[in-house]
N, C-alpha and C positions, 0 to 999 in steps of 0.2 A: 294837359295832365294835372291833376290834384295833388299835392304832397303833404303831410305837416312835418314840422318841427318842433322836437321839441329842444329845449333849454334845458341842460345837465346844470341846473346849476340855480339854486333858491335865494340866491344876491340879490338886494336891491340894484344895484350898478355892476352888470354882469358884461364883460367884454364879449363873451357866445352869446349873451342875447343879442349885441349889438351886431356881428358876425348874423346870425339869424335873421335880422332885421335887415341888414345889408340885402343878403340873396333874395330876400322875398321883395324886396326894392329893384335890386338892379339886375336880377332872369327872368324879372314875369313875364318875358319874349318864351321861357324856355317851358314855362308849367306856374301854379299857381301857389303860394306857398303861404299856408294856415298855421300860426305858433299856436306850440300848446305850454301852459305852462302848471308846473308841478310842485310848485309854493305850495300851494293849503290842501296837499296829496298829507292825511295822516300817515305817522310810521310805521312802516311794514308790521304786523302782529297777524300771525295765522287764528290764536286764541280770539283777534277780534276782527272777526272780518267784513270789511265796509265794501267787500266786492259788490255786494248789488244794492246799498244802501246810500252810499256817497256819491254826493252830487258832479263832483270833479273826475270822480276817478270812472262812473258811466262813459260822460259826455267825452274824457280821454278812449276809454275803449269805443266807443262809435267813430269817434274821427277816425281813427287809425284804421278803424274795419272799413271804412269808405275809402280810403286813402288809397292811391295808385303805390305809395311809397313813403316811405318816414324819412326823414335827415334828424340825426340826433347831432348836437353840439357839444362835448365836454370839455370842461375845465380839468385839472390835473391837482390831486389833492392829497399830497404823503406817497405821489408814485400812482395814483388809482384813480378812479372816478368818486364822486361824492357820495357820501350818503344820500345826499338826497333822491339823488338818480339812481342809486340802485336798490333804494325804498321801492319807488315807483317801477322800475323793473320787475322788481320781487312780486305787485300787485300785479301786474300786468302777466304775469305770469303763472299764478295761484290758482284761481278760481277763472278768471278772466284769462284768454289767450288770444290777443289781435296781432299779435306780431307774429302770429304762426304764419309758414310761406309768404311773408311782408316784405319786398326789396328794402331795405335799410342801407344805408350812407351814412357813415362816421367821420366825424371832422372834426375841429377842437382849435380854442387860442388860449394860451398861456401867456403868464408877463417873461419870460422866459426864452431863451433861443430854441428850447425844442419843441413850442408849443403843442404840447399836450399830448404826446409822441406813446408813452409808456402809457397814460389812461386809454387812448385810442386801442393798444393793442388788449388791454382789459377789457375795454367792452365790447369789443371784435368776439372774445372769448364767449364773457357771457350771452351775447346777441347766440351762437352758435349751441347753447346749453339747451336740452331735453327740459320742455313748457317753455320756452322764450321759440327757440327755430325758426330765428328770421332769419332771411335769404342776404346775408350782408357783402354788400360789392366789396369786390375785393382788388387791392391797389392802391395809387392815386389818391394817397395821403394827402389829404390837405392840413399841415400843420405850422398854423399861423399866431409864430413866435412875436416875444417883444409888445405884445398888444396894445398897450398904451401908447404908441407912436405908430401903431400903424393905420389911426382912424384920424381923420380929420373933423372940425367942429361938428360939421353936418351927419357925420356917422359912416363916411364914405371910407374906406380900402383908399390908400394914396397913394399903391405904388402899382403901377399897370401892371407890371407883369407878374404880381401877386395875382389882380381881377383877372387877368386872361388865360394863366392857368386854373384860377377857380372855376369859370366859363367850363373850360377843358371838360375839368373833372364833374360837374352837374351835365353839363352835356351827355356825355359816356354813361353819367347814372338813370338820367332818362331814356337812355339806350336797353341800360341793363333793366330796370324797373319795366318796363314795356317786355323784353322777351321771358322773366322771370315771371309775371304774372301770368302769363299763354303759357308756361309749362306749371307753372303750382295746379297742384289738386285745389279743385274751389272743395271748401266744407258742405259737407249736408247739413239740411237746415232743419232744428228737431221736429220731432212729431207732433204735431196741433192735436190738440183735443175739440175738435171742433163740433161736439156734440155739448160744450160747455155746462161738464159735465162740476166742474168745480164750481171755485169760489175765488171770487177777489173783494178785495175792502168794502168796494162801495155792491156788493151781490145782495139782492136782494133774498134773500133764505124764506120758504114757506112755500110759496109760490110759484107752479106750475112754470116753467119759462115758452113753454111749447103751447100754453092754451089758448085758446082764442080770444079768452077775456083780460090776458094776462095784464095789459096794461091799465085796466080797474082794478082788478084784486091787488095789483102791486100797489098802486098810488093810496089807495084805503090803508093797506096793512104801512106804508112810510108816512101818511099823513101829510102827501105830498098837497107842496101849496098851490095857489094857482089865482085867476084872475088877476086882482090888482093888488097884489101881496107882492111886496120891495124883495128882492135879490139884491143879495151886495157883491157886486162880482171884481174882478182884480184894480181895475178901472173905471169903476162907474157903479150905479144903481138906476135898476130897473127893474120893473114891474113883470111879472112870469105874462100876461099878456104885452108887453112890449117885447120880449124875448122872442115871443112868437112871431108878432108885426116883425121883426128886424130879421130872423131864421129865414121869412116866409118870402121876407122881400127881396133875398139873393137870387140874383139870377143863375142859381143851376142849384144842382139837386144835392145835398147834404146827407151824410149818413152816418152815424157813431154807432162803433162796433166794440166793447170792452176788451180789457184785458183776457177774459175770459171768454171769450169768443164768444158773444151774447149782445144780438141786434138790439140795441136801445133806444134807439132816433132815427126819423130820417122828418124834414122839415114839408109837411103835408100842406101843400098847396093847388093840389093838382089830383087826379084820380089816376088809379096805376095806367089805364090805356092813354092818357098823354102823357107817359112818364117817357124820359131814356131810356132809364131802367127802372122796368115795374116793381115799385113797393106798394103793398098792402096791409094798412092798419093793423091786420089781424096777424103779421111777421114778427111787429114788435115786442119783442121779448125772447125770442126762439133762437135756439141756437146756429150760426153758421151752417150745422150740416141740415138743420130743418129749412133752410131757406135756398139750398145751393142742390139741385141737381146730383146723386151720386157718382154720376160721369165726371164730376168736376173737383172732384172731393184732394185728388191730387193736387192741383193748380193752386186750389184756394190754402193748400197745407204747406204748400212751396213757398205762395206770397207773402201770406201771416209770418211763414218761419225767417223770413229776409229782414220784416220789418219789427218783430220781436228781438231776433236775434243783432238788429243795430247794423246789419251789411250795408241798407239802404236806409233811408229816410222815405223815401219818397219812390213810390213807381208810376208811370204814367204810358197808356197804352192810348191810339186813337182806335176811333170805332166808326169804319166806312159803312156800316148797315143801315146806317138811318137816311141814308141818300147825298147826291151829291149836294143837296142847301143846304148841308149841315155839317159842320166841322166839330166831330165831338169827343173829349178827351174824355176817360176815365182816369182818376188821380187818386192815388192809396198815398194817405200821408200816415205815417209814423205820431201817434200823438206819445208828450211825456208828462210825468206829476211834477213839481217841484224840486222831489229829491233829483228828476234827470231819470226815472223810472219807467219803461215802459206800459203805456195808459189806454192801449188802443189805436183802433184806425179812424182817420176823417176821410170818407172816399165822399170827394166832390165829382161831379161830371156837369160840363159844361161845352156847350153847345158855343164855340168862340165865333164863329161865322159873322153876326151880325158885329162883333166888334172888331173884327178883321176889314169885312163893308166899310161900318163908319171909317177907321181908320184911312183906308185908302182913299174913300172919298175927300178928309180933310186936310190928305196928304199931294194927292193928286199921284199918287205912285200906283202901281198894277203889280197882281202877282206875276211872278216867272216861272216856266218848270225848262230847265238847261237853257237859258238864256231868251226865251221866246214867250213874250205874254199870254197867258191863258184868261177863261171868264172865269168870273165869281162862281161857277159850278163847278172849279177842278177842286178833285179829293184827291190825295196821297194814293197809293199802292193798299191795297188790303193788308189788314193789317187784326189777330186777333180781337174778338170781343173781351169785354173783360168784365167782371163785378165780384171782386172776391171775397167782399168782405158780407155784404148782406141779402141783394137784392134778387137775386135770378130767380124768377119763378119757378113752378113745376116746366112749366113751355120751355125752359130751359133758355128762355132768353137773357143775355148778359152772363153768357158764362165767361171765367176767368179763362186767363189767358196758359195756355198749355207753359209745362216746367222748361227753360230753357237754360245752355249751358253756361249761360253770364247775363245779366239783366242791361237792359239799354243803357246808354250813359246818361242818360237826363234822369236813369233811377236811383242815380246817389249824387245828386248836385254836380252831374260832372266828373264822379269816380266811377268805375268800373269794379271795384272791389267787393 
């Protein structure tokens, strides 16, 4: 199980973050535990709103939306929780709602005997407030008084039966967080436009997206460069033909789909009949729905809207159609800009077979399927085709993968959310 954390509390020298840093140390037996932290979260202002502009307060609503489950930690401050954390509440709640149907677990240290007793029942409240309505366990206080004595050099909890009731209580949360999420309604994921029909920053305006020449009339009207004309890219410079040597020289098939649901790239090294999934020079520039089959239009408006909307990062489907010598994923990655902006998709597909082979061969290991070696020929169970961001021809081959009631768990690093 996936969780994050975050830290009520914008200290340099916070006893909850150390508390935080404990559980994510000593239960990784129990789940996996990601801090988030809310230092450089601007102050709540509706008049200014950084909901889809700020880089911290994105990457906070996607963790949360992948999250199996939040642990929030507070400090205790005039009787109440911080401003800090209920800044960041207040954004998370505005324009942004991740904590909607969210299992949440509230805990808290104070220097104090009632460690943070009176905050805890404050944010129990708010957690429960119309735009926040997270699912917050309820019980099994953990309030851990006196803080400054109760961590040893190394950051360790030093009285057992403090960690064995904390145990307890993350136990019981990973209990409730697993049946909470099988009963929460999953959100519908908005509506694509996937006749890209709009515009995003880098859209190129004039310019047919659906024509067949579209990727000369576009390059002329931007005065795109090319041959041996330097790129200064985040990390290096290189030549627009070295971009291509190095694009062309991956082993599997590459595809960039904008924000605006408009096929831009796929790395041409190959004619579409040896492709995985067939792309056709004359696709680039066209929109999603020009490229995908009508019958699919659902699927690909399902998988956009997961990895738009920050639920997943990542979806990956295998695709037993191409036989059994071939082990082939399709991969929808989540791309973001700088600010932490939603930038599109990177759908790779890659054919892992042969690096499965070498592998084994330098391993001297075999695969297994329930305990008994099989040949290099066994494939998985069938399993949907997929291509939802560019590629599927009129043949309809490489269509996306039908809408299902929760995404695999390798489609959010491991969360199911």
């Amino acid at each position: 199980m996936k969780l994050v954390g975050i830290v009520g509390s914008n200290a340099e020298v916070s006893y909850n973050r150390k508390l935080m840093e404990f559980i994510a140390k000593e239960y990784k037996d129990l789940f996996t535990l990601e801090l988030l932290d809310i230092t450089n979260l601007p102050m709540f202002n509706q008049d200014e709103d950084h909901s889809r502009e700020n880089k911290d307060l994105l990457v906070m609503n996607r963790k949360i939306l992948q999250a199996d489950g939040v642990i929030i930690a507070t400090p205790e401050h005039n009787h109440t929780i911080t401003a800090s954390l209920k800044s960041a509440l207040e954004w998370l709640s505005f324009e942004l709602h991740p904590l909607e149907n969210k299992p949440v677990m509230v805990l808290g240290a104070s220097y104090y005997d009632q460690g943070s007793s009176r905050a805890q029942l404050h944010l129990r409240q708010i957690l429960d407030a119309p735009g926040v309505n997270a699912i917050v366990f309820p019980g099994h206080e953990f309030l851990l008084g006196k803080a400054k004595e109760a961590f040893d050099a190394e950051g360790n909890l030093v009285d057992d039966r403090t960690v064995g009731y904390l145990r307890m209580c993350l136990t019981k949360f990973v209990k409730f967080a697993t049946v909470a999420q099988s009963l929460a309604e999953r959100k519908p994921t908005p509506k694509e436009d996937l006749t890209a029909s709009g515009k995003c920053d880098t859209t190129i305006e004039g310019v047919d997206g659906d024509a067949d020449d579209w990727y000369e009339k576009a390059a002329e009207k931007v005065n795109a460069v090319s041959g041996d004309t330097y790129v200064k890219l985040d990390r290096g410079i290189l030549t627009v033909d070295q971009l291509n040597y190095f694009l062309n020289s991956m082993p599997m098939e590459l595809t960039y789909a904008d924000s605006n649901n408009q096929f831009l790239y796929y790395n041409y090294h190959k004619e579409d009949y040896e492709m995985l999934a067939k792309r056709r020079p004359v696709q680039v520039g066209c929109s999603l729905a020009k490229v995908h089959p009508e019958r699919v239009y659902g699927s690909v408006n399902w998988l956009v809207g997961l990895l738009r909307s920050g639920q997943i990062d990542v979806f990956r489907t295998h695709v037993p159609t191409h036989g059994p010598d071939k082990y082939v994923v399709h991969n929808y990655q989540a791309m973001y800009d700088k600010n932490g902006k939603y930038a599109g998709i990177n759908e790779y597909i890659l054919d892992f077979k042969p690096i499965v082979d070498w592998y084994l061969k330098q391993t001297g290991q075999s695969l297994v399927k329930n305990g008994v070696p099989v040949g290099h020929g066994y494939a998985a169970a069938p399993a949907p085709a997929a291509d939802a961001t560019s590629g599927a021809s009129d043949s309809g081959h490489g269509a996306a993968p039908a809408p299902a009631a929760a995404p695999a768990a390798d489609a959010t690093s491991g969360a199911t959310a």
